[in-house]
N, C-alpha and C positions, 0 to 999 in steps of 0.2 A: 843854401841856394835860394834862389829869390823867385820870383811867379815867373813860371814857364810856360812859354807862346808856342801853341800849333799850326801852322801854317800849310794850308791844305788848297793850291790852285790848279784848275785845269782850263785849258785851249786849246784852239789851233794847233798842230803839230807843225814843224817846219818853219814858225812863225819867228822865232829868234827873242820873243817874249823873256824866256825865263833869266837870263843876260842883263836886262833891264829891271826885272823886278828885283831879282836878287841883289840889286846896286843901292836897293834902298836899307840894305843889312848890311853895307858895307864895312862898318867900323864890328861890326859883332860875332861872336866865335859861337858857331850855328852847333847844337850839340846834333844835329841828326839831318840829314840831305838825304832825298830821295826821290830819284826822277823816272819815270816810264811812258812808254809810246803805246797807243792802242787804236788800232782803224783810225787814223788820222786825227786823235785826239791826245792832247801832253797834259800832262799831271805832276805836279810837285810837291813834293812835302817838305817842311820843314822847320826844324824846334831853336829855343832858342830861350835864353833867359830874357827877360823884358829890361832894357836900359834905362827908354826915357820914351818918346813918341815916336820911335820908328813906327808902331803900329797902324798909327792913323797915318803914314806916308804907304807903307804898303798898298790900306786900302785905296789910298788916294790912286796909286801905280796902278792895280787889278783894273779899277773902274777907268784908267784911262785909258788902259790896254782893250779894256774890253773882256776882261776876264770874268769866270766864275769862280768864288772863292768862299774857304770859310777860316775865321781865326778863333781859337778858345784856349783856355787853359791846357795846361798839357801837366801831368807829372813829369816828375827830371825824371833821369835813368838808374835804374835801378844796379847798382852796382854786382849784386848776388845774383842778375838775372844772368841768363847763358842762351842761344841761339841752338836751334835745332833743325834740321828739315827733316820734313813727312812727305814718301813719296806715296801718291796713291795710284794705284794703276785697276782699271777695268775697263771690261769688253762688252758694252758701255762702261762707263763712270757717272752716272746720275748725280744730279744735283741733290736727291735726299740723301746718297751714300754721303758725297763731301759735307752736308749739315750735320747730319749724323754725328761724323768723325771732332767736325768744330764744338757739336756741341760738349763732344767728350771732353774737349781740351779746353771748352769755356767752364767747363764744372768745377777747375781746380784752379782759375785763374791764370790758364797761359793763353797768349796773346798771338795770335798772327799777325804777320808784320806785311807779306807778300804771298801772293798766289800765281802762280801762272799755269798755264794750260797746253798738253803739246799732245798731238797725236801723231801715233806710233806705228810701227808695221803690224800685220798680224789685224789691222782694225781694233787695234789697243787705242786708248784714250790712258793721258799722263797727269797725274796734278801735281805740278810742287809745290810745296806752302813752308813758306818759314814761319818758323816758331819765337816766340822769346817766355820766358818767364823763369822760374827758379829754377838750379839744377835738379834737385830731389825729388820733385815734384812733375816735371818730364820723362827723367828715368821710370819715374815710378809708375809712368802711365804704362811703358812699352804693353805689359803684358796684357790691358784690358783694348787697346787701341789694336794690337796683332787680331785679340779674340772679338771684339767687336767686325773689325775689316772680315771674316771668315765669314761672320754670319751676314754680311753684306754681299759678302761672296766677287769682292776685290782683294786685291796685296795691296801691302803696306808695307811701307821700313822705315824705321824712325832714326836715326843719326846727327850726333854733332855735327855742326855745322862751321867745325871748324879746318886748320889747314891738311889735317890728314884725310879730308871726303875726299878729294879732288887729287889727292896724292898717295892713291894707295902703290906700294909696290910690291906686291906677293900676294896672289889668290894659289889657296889651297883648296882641292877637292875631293870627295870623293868618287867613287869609279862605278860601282853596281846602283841602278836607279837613278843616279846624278849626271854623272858623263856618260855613261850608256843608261838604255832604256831596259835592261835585263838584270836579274840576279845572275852572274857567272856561273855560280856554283851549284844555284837549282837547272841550267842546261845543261851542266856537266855532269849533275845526274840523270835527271832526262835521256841523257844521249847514252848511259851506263844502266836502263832500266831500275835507278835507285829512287824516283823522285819521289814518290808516297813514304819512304823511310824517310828521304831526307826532310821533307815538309812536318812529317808527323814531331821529328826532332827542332825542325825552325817555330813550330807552335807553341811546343814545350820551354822555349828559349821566352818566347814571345811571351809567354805567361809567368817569366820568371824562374820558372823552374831550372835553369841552369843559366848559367852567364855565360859569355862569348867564346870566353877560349874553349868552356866547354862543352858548347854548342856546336863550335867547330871544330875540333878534335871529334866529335864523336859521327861530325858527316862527313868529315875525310877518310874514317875510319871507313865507311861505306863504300870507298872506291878503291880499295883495296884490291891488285891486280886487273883492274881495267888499265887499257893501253894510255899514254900520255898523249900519243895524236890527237884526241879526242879534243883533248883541252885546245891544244895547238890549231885546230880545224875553226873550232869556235871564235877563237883570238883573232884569226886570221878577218871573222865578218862581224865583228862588231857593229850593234844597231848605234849611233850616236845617238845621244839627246838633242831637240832641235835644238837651233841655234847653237851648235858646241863649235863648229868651226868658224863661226862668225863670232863666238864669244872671244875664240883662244887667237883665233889671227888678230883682234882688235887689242888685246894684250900685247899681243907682240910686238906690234907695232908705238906700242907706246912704248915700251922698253920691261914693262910690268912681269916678273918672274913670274913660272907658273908649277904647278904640282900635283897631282895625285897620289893621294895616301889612303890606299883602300884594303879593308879586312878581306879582298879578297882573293886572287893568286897571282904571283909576277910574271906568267908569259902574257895574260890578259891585260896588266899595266901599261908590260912595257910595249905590246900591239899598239897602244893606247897613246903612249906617250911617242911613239916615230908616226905614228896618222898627225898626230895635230904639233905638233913637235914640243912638247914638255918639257921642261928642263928638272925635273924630279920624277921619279916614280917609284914610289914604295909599295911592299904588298906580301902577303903569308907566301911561303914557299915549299910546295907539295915536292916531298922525298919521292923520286923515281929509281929505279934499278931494270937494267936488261930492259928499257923503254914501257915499263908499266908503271901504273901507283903502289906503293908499300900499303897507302892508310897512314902513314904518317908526314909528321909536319916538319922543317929543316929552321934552325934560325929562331930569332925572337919572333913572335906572334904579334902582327899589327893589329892591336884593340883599340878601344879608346885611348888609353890615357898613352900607348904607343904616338897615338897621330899626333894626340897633344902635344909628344915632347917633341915627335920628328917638325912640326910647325914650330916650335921654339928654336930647333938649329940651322933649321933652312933659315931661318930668318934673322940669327946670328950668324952664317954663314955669310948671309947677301950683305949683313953689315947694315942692318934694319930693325927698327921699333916695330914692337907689337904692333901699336894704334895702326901701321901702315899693314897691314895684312888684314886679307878677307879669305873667310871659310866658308865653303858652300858645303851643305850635306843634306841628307835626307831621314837619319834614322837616330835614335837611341846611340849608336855607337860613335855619334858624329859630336854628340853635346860637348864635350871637354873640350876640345880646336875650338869648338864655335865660341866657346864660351873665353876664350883664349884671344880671342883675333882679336883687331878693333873693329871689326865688321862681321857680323856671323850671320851667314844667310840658311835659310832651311827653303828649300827646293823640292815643291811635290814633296811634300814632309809627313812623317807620320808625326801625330799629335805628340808623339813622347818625346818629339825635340821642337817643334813650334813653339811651347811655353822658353824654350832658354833662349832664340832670335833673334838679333834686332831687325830681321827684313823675314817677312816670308811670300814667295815668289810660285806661282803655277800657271797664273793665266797665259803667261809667251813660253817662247824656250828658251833657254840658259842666257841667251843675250842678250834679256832683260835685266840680269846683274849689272851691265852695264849702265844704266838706266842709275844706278845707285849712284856711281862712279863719276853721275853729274855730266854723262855725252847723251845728244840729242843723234836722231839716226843720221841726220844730215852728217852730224861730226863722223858718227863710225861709218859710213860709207866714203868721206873722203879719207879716212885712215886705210880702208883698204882696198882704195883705188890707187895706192902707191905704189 
């Protein structure tokens, strides 16, 4: 490839300019177009291999338009590069949070290409910035760009920028902390006088000391002969997470499957999935007899690596790619899905799953995944004004 031309003009908006200048590239195959509107001002970019003296007609066009321009050397395109967007979201969003962020991404040579800026409900403020540079070298940021964004004290989520952002069809969730704002199983002791047993065993989980199934096997064992109402009273008044009904109705009406896979109990799922109408809902299932608890558990145990697989057949089920599913979770037992989806969001997250992410989300409420999904609120308000 031979010297490549950048071409960089702004004017007037509405002015009918850009039609006319671009006629001076007529005969030439432009490797790169790029046009935006701003408070009544237009801006054009555009590259190109250099032929012969279109350049000195260009400028002859700008200066006779009236325009402001600049032209210089450009590199071709980079064929190993790959597109990315970073979304930033805070309540503000500071200009030193986004230098911040760029200068992360100027340390290893990625480029931004576009920025734009949208404010949101809640007095969110949004940035999208596309990326371009290497693959390996994007990925690899994810983890210091999520831990950077924390101590800025905004969200971030980093995602290809290709046709599966915009075309997700399958979000997977989970149920305790995520779609509700409660542990289920710490009121259901609570309301059983067990909660100091139970918590004293969720720490011990917490610290390692036992993994899940046997974490929860040994607090179900706790409720052993208390009544099943109980559970069923709770189910009945689910607190939602904000934004869960605006997140799940704007699904819906895209067409986008929905799911809860939670290590928690199936009368609280399935409360869960006829409120906001779910089309999945998986979850551990407490043995009852003569309408008490046994202490024991019925069924496979939904863990981890259960969620993982139940997200691999829903998703062969619907007759779907991975890349097109998003996992939202909030804990340790959420990392396998997340790390499975083509989109893995951590949600009010505890640190032990922020590191595996590609989005992590707290400053709105859950309708801010949307925000991923590439809808601005104008788009999800007229979605569910239908």
């Amino acid at each position: 490839m031979g010297r490549v031309l950048r071409l960089v003009v702004w004017g007037e908006a509405g002015g009918g300019w850009e039609a006319e200048l671009l006629a001076a590239l007529a005969d030439l195959r432009l490797l790169s177009l790029e046009q935006s509107a701003s408070e009544g001002r237009s801006f054009l970019t555009a590259t190109w291999e250099e032929a012969g003296a279109e350049a000195d007609e260009v400028r002859r066009r700008a200066a006779r338009l009236g325009l402001s321009h600049t032209l210089e050397d450009a590199a071709g395109p980079n064929s190993n590069d790959s597109a990315w967007e970073v979304l930033l979201i805070g309540r503000p969003l500071p200009a030193g949070a986004i230098a911040a962020i760029l200068r992360r991404l100027g340390e290893t040579g990625v480029r931004p290409s576009c920025m734009k800026r949208e404010v949101a409900r809640g007095g969110l403020d949004l940035l999208r910035l596309r990326v371009t540079g290497p693959e390996e070298r994007i990925f690899g940021l994810r983890k210091a760009l999520l831990e950077q964004a924390a101590l800025l004290g905004i969200d971030l989520g980093l995602q290809r920028a290709d046709v599966h952002r915009l075309h997700r069809r399958l979000v997977v969730m989970d149920m305790d902390s995520t779609l509700v704002t409660i542990e289920v199983i710490d009121e259901l002791a609570r309301a059983c006088g067990k909660y100091e047993k139970v918590a004293e065993i969720t720490e011990r989980a917490m610290r390692g000391e036992l993994d899940f199934e046997q974490s929860l096997r040994a607090r179900v064992a706790l409720l052993a002969g208390q009544p099943a109402e109980i559970l069923d009273r709770i189910s009945a008044n689910l607190p939602f997470a904000a934004g869960a009904e605006r997140f799940v109705g704007a699904l819906r009406r895209l067409g986008i499957r929905t799911a809860v896979l939670s290590g928690g109990f199936v009368p609280a799922v399935e409360a869960a999935r006829r409120h906001l109408g779910l089309d999945y809902a998986f979850a551990n299932r407490l043995q009852v007899r003569e309408g008490r608890f046994t202490g024991e558990l019925e069924g496979p145990i939904v863990d981890a690596r259960r969620k993982a697989e139940l997200l691999e057949w829903i998703a062969a089920r619907e007759g779907l790619s991975l890349p097109q599913v998003v996992a939202i979770g909030d804990g340790a037992n959420d990392r396998l899905m997340l790390e499975r989806a083509g989109l893995g969001v951590a949600y009010r997250a505890k640190p032990a799953l922020r590191a595996f992410a590609d989005a992590c989300l707290g400053l709105g409420g859950l309708d801010t995944v949307l925000y991923l999904l590439g809808l601005s609120d104008d788009e999800i308000d007229a979605l569910l004004a239908k």
